[in-house]
Every structure is written in structure tokens, then in C-alpha cells.
N, C-alpha and C positions, 0 to 999 in steps of 0.2 A: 504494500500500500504506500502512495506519497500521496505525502503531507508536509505543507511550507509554513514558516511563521511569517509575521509582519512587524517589523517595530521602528519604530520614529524616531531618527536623530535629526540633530543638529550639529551643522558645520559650519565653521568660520575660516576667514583668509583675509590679507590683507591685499591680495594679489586681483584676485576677482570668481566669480560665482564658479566657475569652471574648476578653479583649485581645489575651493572649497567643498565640491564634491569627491574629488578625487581623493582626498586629502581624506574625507572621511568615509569612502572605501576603502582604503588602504588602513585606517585605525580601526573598522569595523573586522576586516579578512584578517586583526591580529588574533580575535576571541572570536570570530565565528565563523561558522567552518559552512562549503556549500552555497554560498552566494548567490544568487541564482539573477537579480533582477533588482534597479533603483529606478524608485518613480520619485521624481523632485513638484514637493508639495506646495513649493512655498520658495520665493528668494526675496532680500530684504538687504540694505544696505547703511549701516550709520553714515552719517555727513558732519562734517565738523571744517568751519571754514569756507562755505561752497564746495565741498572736494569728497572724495568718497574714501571714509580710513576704513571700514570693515565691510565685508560682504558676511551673510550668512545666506546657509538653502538649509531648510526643512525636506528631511528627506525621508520615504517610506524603503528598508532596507526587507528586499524579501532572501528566505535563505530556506532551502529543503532541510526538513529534520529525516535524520536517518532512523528507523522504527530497531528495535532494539529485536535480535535475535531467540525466540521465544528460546526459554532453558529448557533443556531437556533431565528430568530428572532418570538419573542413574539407581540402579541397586543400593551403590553406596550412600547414595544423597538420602534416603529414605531412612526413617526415625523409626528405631530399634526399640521393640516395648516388652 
């Protein structure tokens, strides 16, 4: 059976929105494994000066969860009474 999760980060850069995603796929693919898929929710930029000093994107990070190998219990595994 497959089955994906869905979770919501946030990324920042001061470089521009394009980084900022990237940047947080590559911090995401440190702790999650299976990557599958980034839909960008959301970009947004602080201004200070007229000028643009941070970009962020809201992003939907989808990733397949691996289904866990059902255990087979053995002779030995079985509780002795």
C-alpha cells in the first residue's frame, strides 16, 4: 500500500524566492526521507528601505511513508506458559 504525508514549512533567503525553496528542500531531505513532491503555498517578502532584505515561501512538503514490514512471528517469539 502507498501512502504520502503532507507538512508545511517555511523558508527564508536573502537571495530570492527561488533559494528559499531550495534551500528548504535540501534542510527538509536532511530528516526526511522519500521526497516525493513541493507545492509553494504562499511567497512573501520583508522590505526595509524600499528594497527587499528577506524573501520567504510557504511550502507544502509531500514525502511517501514506507508501511512497515508486517513481523512474522517465529516459534521462538511465542510466550512459553
Amino acid at each position: 500500500m502507498k501512502s504520502e504525508k503532507h507538512i508545511k514549512i517555511t523558508g527564508y533567503s536573502n537571495l530570492s524566492w527561488k533559494d528559499a525553496i531550495v534551500r528548504s528542500i535540501e534542510e527538509a531531505s536532511k530528516t526526511l526521507e522519500n521526497l516525493t513532491e513541493v507545492k509553494v503555498l504562499s511567497q512573501s517578502a520583508k522590505i526595509q528601505s524600499n528594497k527587499i532584505i528577506e524573501y520567504s515561501v510557504d511550502l507544502e512538503i509531500i514525502f511517501q511513508i514506507q508501511s512497515a514490514e508486517p513481523k512474522l512471528i517465529s516459534s521462538d517469539d511465542s510466550d512459553s506458559l
